[in-house]
C-alpha positions as CSV (number, residue, x, y, z in Angstrom):
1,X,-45.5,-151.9,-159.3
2,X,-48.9,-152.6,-157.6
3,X,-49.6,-152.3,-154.1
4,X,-50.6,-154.2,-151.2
5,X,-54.5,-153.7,-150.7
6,X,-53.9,-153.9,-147.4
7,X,-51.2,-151.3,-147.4
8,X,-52.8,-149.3,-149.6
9,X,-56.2,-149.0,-147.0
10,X,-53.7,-148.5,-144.7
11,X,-52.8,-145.3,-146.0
12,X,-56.1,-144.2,-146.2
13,X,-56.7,-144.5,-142.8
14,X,-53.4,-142.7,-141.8
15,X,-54.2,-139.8,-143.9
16,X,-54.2,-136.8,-142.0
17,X,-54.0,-138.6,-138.8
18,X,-52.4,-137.6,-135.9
19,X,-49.9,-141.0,-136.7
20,X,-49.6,-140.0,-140.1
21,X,-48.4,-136.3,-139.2
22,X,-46.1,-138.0,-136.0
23,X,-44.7,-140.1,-139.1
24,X,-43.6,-137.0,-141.3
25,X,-42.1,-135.0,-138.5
26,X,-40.1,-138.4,-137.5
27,X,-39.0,-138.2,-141.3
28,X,-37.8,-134.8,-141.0
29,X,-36.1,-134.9,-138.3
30,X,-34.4,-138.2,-139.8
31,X,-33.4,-136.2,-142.6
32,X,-31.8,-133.5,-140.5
33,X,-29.9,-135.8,-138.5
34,X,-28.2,-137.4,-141.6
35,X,-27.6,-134.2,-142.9
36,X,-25.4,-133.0,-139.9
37,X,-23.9,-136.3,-140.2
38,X,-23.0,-135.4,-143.6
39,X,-21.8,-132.6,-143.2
40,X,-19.3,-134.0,-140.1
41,X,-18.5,-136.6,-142.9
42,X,-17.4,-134.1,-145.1
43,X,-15.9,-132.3,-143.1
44,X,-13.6,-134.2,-141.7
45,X,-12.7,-135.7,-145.3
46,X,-11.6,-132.5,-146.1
47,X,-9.5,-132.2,-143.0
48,X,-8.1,-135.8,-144.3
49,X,-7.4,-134.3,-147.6
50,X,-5.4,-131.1,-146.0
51,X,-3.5,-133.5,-143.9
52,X,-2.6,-135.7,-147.0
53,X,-1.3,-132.8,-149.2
54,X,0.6,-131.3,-145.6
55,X,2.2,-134.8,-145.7
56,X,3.1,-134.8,-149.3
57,X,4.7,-131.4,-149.1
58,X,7.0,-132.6,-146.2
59,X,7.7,-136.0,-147.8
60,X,8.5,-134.2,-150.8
61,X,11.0,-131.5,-149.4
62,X,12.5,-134.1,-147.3
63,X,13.3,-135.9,-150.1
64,X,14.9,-132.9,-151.6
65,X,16.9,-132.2,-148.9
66,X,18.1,-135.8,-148.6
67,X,19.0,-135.3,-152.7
68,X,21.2,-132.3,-151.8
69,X,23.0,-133.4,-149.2
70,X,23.9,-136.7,-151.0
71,X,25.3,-134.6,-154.1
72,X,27.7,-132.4,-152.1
């Protein structure tokens, strides 16, 4: 895919700049930031998933328990 000529001089110019350095660091940081996020994303999905199987155990037993009484 070509680029914009103006885009592309542009870039040249911010090269090495100060802007162009200002630019990566506001890049990096982005990246940390969504990587904390992710990692509070997954996270709490695994909390989710504990929760889930805590609540199939009960269901489960419950139902069990409901079975045995209903046979004696």
């Amino acid at each position: 895919m070509a680029m914009d000529p103006q885009m592309d001089q542009r870039i040249s110019r911010l090269e090495g700049s100060s802007e162009h350095m200002a630019t990566i660091a506001e890049v990096a940081q982005l990246e940390v930031r969504m990587g904390d996020r992710l990692a509070s994303l997954e996270t709490r999905l695994t909390w989710a998933f504990i929760g889930l199987i805590v609540t199939a155990i009960v269901a489960i037993s419950s139902v069990g328990m409901l079975v045995l009484e209903l046979t004696q």
